[in-house]
N, C-alpha and C positions, 0 to 999 in steps of 0.2 A: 664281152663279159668274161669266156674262158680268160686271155689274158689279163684281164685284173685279178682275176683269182689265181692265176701262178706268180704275176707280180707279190701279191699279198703274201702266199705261202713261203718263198724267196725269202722276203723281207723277215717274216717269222726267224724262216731258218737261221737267215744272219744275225738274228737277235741272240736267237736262244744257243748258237753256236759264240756267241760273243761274249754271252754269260758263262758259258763253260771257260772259257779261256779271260777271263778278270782274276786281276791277281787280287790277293789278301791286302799287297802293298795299295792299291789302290780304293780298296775301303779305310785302311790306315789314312791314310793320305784324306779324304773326303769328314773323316770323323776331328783329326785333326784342324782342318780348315773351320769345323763347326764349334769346336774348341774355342779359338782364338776371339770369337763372337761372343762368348760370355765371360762375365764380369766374376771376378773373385773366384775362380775355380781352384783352390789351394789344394782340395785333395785328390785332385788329379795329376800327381803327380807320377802315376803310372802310364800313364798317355806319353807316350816316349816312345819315340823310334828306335829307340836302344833297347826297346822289351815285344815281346812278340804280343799283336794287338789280341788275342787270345787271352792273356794275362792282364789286360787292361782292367781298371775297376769298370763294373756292370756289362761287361763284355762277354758273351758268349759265342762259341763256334763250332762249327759242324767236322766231320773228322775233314775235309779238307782242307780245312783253317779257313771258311767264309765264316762272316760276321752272321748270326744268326738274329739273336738276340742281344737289344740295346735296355739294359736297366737302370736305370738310377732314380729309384724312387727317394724322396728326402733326402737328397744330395747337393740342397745349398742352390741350385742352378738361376742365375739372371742370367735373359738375355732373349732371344728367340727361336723360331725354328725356320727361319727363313733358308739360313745355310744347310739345312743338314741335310737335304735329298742328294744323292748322287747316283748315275745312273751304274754307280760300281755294286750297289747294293741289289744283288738279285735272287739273295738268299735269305733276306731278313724276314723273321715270321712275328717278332715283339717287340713292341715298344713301349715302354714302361716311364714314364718321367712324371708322374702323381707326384702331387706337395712337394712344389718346388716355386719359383718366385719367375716365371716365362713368361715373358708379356705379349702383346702384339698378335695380329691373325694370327689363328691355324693356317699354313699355306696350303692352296691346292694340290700340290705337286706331294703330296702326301702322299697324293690315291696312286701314286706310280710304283710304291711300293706294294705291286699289284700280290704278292704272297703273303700280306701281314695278316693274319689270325687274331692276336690282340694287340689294340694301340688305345693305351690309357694315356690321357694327359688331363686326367681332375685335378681339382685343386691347385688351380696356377692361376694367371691374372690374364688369359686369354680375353679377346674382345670381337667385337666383328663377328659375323654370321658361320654355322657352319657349312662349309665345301658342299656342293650339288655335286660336286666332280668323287664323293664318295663312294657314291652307287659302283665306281668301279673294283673296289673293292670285295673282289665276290666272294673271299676266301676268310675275308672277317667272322670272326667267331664272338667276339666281346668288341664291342664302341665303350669307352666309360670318358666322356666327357664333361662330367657334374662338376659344380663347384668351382666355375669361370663368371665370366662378363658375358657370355656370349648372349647373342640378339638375331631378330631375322627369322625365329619361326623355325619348327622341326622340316625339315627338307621330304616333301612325299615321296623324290627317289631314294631313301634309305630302304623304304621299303621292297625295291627288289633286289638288296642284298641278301639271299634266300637263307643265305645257311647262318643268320645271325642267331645268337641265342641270347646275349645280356646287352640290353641296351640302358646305358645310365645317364642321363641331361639333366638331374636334379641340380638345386642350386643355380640356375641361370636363369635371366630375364630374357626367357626367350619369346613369348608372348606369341601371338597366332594360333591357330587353332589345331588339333589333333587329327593328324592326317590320316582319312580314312586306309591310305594306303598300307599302313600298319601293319592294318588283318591280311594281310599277304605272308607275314614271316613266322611260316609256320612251324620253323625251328625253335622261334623264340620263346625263351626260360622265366628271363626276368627281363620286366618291361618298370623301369624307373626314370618317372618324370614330375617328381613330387617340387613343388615352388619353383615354376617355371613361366609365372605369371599368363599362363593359358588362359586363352576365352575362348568356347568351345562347347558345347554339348557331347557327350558319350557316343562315337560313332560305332552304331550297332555293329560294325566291319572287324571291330577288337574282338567279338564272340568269337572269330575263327580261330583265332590263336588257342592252337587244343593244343600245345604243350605247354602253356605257360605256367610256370608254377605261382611266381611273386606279380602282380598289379598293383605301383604305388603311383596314386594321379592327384596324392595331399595336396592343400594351402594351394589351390590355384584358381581360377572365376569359372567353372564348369557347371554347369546349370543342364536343366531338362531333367528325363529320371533316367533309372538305372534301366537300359536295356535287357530284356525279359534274352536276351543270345547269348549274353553272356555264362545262363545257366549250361551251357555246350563247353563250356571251360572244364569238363570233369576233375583234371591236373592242379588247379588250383590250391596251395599251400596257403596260402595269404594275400589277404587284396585291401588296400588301402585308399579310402576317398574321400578323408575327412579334412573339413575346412574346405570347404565349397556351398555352392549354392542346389544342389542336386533335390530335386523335389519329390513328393508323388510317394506312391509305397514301395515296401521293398518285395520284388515279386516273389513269391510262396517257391516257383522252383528251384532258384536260386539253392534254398537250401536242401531240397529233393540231392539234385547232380550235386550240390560240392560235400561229395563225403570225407576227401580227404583235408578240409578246409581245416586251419588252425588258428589263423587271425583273419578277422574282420573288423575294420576301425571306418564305419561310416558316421564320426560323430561333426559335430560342430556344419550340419546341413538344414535342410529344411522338410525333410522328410518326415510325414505324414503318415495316418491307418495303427492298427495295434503293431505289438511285435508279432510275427509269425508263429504260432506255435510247434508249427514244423522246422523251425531253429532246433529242436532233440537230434534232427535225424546227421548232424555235424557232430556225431560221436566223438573225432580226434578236437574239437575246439577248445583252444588253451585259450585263446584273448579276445572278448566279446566288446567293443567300445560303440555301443549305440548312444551317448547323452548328446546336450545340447541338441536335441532336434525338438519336432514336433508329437513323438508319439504320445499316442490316447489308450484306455483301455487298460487292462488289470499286468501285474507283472506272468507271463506264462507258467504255470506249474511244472512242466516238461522244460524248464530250466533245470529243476535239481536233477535230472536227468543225466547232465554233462558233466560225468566225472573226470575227465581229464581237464573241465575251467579251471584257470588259475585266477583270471580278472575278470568282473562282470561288472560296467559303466554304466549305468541308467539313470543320472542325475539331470537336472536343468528338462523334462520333456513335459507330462500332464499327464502321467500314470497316476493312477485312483485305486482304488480298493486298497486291501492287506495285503501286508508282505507274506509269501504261501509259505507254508511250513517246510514244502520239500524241498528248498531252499537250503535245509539242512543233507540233504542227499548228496552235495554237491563238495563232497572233502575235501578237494585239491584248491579249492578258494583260497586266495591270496589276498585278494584286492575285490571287495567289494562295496559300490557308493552308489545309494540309491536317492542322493539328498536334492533339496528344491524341487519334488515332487508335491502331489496334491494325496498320498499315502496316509492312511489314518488306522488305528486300534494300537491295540498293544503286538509288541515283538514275538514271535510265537520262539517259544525255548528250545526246540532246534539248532537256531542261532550256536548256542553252545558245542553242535560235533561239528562246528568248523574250526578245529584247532588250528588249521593253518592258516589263520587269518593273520595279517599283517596290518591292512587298515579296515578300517569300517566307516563309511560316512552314510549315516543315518539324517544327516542336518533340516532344516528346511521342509519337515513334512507336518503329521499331527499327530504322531506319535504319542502315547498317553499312558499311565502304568507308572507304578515306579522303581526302584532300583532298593532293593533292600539287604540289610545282611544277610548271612546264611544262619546268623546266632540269633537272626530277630525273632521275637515271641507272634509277631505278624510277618501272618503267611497266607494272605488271600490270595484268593484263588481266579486266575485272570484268563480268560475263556477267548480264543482266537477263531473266527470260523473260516472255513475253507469249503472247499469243495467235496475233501475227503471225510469229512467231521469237522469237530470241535478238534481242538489241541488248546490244552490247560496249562498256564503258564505261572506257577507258586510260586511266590514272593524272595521264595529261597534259591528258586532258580534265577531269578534275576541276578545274580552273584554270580550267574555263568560266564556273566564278561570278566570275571577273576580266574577264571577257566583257563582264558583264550591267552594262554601264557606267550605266545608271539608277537602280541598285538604291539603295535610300532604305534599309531594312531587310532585315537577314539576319539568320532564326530558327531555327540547327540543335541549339535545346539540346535534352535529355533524349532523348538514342538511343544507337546505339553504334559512331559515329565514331571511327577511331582513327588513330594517326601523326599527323606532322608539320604544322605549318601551313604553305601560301604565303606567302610575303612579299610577296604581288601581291596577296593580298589588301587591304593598306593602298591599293592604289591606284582604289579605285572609288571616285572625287571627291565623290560625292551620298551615297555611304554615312553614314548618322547612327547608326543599331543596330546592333548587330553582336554575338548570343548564341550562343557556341558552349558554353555552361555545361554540368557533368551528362553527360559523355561520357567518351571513354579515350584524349585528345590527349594527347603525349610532348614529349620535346625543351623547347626553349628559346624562346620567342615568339619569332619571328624579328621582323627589323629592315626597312628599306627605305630605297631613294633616292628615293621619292614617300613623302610625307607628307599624310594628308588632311585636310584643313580645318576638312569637316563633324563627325565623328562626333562625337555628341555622349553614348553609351552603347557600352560595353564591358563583356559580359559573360564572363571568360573560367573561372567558378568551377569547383570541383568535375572536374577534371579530373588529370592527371600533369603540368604541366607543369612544368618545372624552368631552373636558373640563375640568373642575377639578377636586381632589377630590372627590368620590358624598357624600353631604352633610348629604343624606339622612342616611347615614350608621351610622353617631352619633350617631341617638336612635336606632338603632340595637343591646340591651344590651346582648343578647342572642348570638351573633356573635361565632362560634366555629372558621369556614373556610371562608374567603376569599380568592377569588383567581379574581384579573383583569389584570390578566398578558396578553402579547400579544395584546395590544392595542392604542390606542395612546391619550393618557390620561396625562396630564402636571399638570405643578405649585409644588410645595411645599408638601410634606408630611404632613400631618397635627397633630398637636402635640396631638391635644385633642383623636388621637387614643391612646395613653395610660393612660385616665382617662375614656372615654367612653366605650371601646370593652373591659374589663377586662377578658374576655372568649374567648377572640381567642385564639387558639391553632397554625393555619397557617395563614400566611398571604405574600400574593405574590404578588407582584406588576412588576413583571419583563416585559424587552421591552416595557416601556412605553418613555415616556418623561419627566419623572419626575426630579427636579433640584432643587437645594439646597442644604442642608445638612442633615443628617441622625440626626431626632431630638434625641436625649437623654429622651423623655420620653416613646419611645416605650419598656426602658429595665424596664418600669412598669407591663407589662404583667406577670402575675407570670406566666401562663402557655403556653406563646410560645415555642413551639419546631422546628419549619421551618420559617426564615426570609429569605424572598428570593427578593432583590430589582437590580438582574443584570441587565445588560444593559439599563443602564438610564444615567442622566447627573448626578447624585447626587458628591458632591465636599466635599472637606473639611474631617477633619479625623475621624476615625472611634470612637464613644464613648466607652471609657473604662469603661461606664454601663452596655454597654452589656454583659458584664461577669457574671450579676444579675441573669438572665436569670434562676430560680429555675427549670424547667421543662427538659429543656437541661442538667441540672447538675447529673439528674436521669439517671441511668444506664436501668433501665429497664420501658418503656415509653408505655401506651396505647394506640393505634389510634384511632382517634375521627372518629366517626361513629354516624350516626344517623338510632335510632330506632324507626321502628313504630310500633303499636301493635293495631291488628284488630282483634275483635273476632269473625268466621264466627257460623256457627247452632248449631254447635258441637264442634269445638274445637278453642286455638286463637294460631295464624298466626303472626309472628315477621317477617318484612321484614327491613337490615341490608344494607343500604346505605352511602358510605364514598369517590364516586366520582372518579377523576383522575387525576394527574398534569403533567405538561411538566415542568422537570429537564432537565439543561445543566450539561451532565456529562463529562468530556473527550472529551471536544469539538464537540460532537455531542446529539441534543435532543431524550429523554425519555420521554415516557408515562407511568407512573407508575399507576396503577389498584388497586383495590381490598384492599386488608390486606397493600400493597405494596405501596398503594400512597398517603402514606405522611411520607416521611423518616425526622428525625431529623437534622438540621445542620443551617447554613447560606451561603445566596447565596448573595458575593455583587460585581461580576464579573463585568467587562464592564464598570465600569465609571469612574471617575478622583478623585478619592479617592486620601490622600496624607497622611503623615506623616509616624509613625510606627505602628506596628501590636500590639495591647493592649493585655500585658502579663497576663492580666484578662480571655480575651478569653480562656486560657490554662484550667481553672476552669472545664468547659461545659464537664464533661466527659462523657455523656450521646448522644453527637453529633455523626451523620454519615458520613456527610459532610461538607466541608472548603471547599470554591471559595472563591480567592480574588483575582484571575487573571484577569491580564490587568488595572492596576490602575495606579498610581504614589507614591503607597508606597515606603517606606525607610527604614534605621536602617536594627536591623539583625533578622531572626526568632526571637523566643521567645525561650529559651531554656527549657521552659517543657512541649515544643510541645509535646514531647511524653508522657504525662498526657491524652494526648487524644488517648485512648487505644482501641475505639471502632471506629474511627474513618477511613469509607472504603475508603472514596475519598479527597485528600489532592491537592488543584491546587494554588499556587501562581506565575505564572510565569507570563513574559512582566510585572515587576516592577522594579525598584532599589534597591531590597535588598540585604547589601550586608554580610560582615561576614562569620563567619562558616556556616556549616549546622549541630545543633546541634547533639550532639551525642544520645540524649532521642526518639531521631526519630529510633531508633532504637527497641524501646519498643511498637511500633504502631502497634500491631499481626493485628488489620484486615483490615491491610492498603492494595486494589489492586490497585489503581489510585492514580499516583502520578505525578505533573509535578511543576519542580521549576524552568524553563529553560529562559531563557531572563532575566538572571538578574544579581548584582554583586559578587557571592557570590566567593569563596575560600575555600582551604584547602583542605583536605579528604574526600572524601565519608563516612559517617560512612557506616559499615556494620551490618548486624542482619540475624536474619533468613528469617524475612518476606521482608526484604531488599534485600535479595539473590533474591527472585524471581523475581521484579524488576530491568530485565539488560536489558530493552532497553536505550539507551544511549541519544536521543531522549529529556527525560525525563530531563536533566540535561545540553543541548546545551545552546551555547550564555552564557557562565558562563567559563572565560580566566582562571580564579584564582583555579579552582574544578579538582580535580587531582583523581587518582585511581578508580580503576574499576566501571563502566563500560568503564572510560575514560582513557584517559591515564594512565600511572602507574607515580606516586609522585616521582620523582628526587633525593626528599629528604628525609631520614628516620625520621627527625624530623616533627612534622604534623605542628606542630605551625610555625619553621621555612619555612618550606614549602607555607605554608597558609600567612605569612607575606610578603615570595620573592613573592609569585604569588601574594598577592595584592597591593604591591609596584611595580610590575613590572605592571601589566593591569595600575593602576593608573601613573605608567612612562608614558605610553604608550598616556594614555588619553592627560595625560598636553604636552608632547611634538606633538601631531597632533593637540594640542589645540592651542601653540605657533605660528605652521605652517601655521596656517589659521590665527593668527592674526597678522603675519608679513606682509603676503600675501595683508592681507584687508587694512593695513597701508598701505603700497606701494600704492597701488591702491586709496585710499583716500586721501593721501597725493598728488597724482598727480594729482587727478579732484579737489581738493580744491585749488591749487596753481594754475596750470597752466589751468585748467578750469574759474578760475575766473581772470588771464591774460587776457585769449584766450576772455572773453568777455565783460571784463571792459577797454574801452577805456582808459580812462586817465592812468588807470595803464600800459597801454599796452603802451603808448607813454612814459609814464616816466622810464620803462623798457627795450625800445630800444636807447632812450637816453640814460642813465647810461650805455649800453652795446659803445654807440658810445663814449662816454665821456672817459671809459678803453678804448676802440681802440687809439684814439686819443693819450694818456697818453703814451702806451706805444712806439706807431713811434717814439713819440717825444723823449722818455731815448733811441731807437735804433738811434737813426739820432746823436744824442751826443755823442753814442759810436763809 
């Protein structure tokens, strides 16, 4: 045994004796070999044995001229890292090669770089597991690996790399579970392993980690609850666990020990019990993201508490009661959404000292009260109870949300708002949203002498409003979205929408009252992609401008969304709102959400449209949806209806149209809704593939002249002949019960005209039975002669 440990010592010595005496030239030499392995290095043209490798680009050195540090972050680099160990490298302490295009393993022969401190290689196209042969790395200070292919599960011996402090694997399908081994590194700062496709439960062994400041364990399949050890994390800055399956409540000490805590984002879980009310005692908490879970129970009053909040998330849970007035205590609010709760009373006027509000989503609860001027002669008096009292909230304070001069977004849809709107409200300059959809507002949209700028969405659906047009939306230049659908709202379309709104994207006006005709300047908009004017009275036929429609004509279409961007102490917060509409599809209403709601197409269902279907519309290939059912169209399809190749929902039915049905309707692969039924059409079915799937027969009824499957089978093997007997014969059909009823109504008119005005015109009536007795008379007299 002595002899193997002087062999060993020996060996040392020759080592570290052999590192002293490496020249520079042979880290040259090693770097350059690693060189020649990657593809397109153009700006390495300082790599040259003509320049001292000290000079090199991303090259750093110690006063001896050894290679210390290797940098080149966003430096263009294909290729791998197969070549680059050499054992001339005995000085290097950084490896830096983040966002660059590196394929292929991480090699083992990494971990030889037994002095490296940090080795970053995120963001490249790594694959393959990472190295067990890591652990030898004991001088490692940062790993940041995120943002590769890598697989194979986090490696248990990382954990007795003792002196690690940031470990980053975010971004990779690394999947396996979270190695209790962890809770060993008890240097470590930041622990990041957010989307890393883990299955796992919270290994209570993460409590030991009492320097850690940052915990991000996002978007990954972690289930079980929050270990009650974690609260021994004092150091905690920010802990992130949302987008998992994590259940159970969240234990009370948690928020005792983490004083110094400034974000907490455990939302999109399963997490059960009230909010804690010991959540005050997190005095520095800037970002609160509790929604999408399961919480029950009232919002805590020791919220308004937290003056340093900036965002407070409580939406999508089964919170009950009122929103608590000290709620107003809480100044530094930025972002506060408490919508698709089970919340109910009026808004207590508080609301108003959060001047630094940027959004407010209120949506989704039962919110009740209504929103009045500050000039209005009603000013009742709206009573909120709480725990502390009453708090009275006058009519005129409702006008407080004219107040909240930062507001970016306002989200009062689905509650039960009711009366009149302010006309102060147009004047919040930074307002871009504005959803007051799905409530029980009256009156006429009021107008205003400030016009705002910004807004760029206007939800006002689903409500009583009434009058014209509002006027006020002329200088609305900024206009993305409107939607005043579901309302009852009259007169005339107004033409100056397509010189004024040059920026609408959608624009819906459906279930109103609206009448006249479909101006021809709305196909001004070069970027509408949703015109939806169903069910209204509008008359007269469709403009063959509309086929102008630049936006619809694109195949692949952006959704208009509105962004806002907040920057909280440390980092900035993008929040990505784009609303909701109610589509008729298939004869029954859609709420479409999210990414999802605002599909492309035109909706001019429901009203007394007439003429034919303008073969310009064929153009729009970019469209999802066709309604033009229930009009008084005419003429035949268009025949290169099936130009519209993306198009999922096709309805023209309860019209007059008659003709084929083109055969191009064949080519419409993403067609699943279809209905052409109440109308005059003939001939064959075309068939197709995506036509196969469509065999309900449904689809195609009230149409005498349409023959072959799903319907009957065609008589005739010629389709044309068939298509002309079948609509010579429905048209026999028509004139001859047309005949019948106008013989019918002859008889009948002819009888009350003649002997109706007999039966009650005197003198006719006398001269009538005269002339009958006059032929009596006549002929006795030729019978008496005979």
């Amino acid at each position: 045994m002595a002899t193997l440990q002087k062999l060993f010592h020996v060996s040392l010595l020759l080592l570290v004796c052999a590192s002293k005496a490496t020249k520079p030239e042979a880290e040259a030499e090693a770097l350059l070999r690693w060189k020649s392995t990657l593809v397109g290095v153009n700006s390495f043209s300082s790599w040259s044995t003509a320049n001292s490798t000290c000079s090199w680009l991303g090259i750093t050195c110690d006063a001896a001229g050894h290679v210390t540090e290797l940098s080149l972050p966003n430096a263009g680099l294909n290729g791998t890292l197969n070549d680059l160990y050499s054992a001339a490298f005995w000085n290097l302490t950084m490896i830096e090669l983040q966002n660059n295009n590196l394929v292929g393993a991480i090699p083992p022969n990494i971990s030889k770089f037994l002095t490296l401190t940090i080795l970053d290689l995120s963001s490249n196209n790594f694959v393959g597991s990472i190295p067990r042969s890591f652990s030898r790395l004991q001088n490692l200070k940062a790993l940041r690996l995120s943002s590769n292919n890598l697989t194979g599960g986090i490696p248990e011996e990382l954990g007795v790399i003792s002196g690690l402090r940031i470990l980053e694997l975010y971004n990779n399908p690394l999947g396996g579970s979270i190695p209790a081994s962890l809770g060993q590194l008890q240097s470590l700062q930041m622990l990041h392993i957010v989307n890393t496709s883990l299955v796992s439960t919270l290994p209570s062994e993460l409590g030991n980690l009492t320097s850690l400041m940052f915990m991000g364990l996002s978007n990954n399949q972690l289930y079980g609850s929050l270990p009650p050890s974690f609260a021994r994390i004092k150091t905690l800055l920010g802990i992130y666990v949302e987008g998992n399956s994590i259940n159970g409540t969240i234990p009370t000490e948690m928020f005792t020990n983490w004083t110094k805590l400034q974000y907490l984002d455990v939302s999109r879980n399963l997490l059960t019990g009230s909010i804690p009310s010991h959540i005050s005692k997190c005095k520095e908490l800037v970002y609160l993201a509790l929604h999408r879970n399961n919480f029950i129970g009232s919002i805590p009053v020791e919220i308004g508490s937290l003056r340093n909040l900036q965002a407070l998330f409580l939406s999508k849970n089964h919170l009950t009661g009122i929103m608590p007035s000290d709620i107003g205590n809480a100044t530094s609010l930025k972002f506060l959404d408490v919508s698709s709760n089970h919340l109910e009373g009026e808004l207590p006027k508080t609301i108003s000292l959060l001047l630094n509000l940027v959004a407010l989503g209120l949506s989704g609860n039962k919110f009740t009260g209504t929103i009045l001027n500050r000039d209005s002669k009603q000013l009742p008096v709206v009573k909120v109870a709480n725990g502390t009292g009453n708090s009275s909230f006058l009519g005129e304070s409702w006008s407080a949300f004219c107040g909240l001069t930062l507001l970016q977004l306002l989200d009062l849809s689905n509650n039960e708002l009711f009366g009149d709107l302010p006309g102060r409200l147009w004047n919040l300059k930074d307002l871009q949203t504005l959803d007051l959809s799905h409530n029980a507002f009256v009156g006429e949209v009021p107008s205003s002498t400030f016009y705002n700028s910004s807004l760029r969405s206007l939800h006002l659906s689903s409500n009583n409003f009434t009058g014209c047009f509002p006027a006020v939306l002329k200088n609305l230049e900024s206009l993305v979205v409107l939607d005043l659908g579901n309302n009852k709202i009259s007169g005339v379309i107004p033409p100056w929408i397509g010189q004024s709104n040059l920026s609408l994207r959608i624009l819906s006006l459906r279930t109103n009252m609206f009448y006249g005709s479909i101006p021809w300047q709305l196909s001004q908009l070069p970027l509408l992609q949703l015109l939806d004017l169903a069910e209204n009275n509008i008359v007269g036929s469709i403009p063959e401008s509309l086929g102008n429609f630049s936006m619809m004509r694109q195949i692949f279409v952006m959704q208009p969304v509105v962004t806002i961007d907040v920057v909280f102490t440390t980092y900035r917060y993008f929040l990505f709102y784009n609303g909701s509409m109610d589509i008729i599809r298939k004869g029954q209403e859609y709420t479409f959400e999210g990414r999802h709601a605002f599909v492309t197409g035109i909706d001019l269902s429901s009203n007394s449209l007439s003429g034919e279907i303008p073969s310009e519309l064929t153009s729009l290939r970019g469209m999802r949806l066709l309604n033009m059912s229930r009009n008084n169209l005419s003429g035949s399809i268009p025949k290169d209806v099936g130009n519209l190749k993306l198009v999922e929902s096709l309805e023209l039915s309860w019209n007059k149209l008659s003709g084929h049905i083109p055969p191009s309707v064949s080519n419409m692969m993403s067609l699943t809704n279809l209905n052409l039924s109440n109308n005059l059409l003939s001939g064959e079915i075309p068939t197709g593939s995506q036509l196969q799937t469509l065999d309900d027969p449904s689809i195609y009824d009230n149409n005498l002249g349409l023959c072959d499957p799903p319907l009957r089978p065609c008589t005739n093997n010629s389709s044309s002949t068939t298509s002309m007997d079948g609509a010579k014969e429905h048209h026999h059909e028509l004139e001859t019960l047309w005949l019948y009823y106008s013989v019918i109504a002859g008889i009948v008119f002819g009888f009350w005209v003649w002997f109706g005005a007999l039966f009650f015109c005197k003198i006719w009536w006398v001269a009538f039975f005269s002339c009958v007795d006059a032929m009596q008379q006549n002929v006795v007299h030729k019978m008496k002669r005979i």
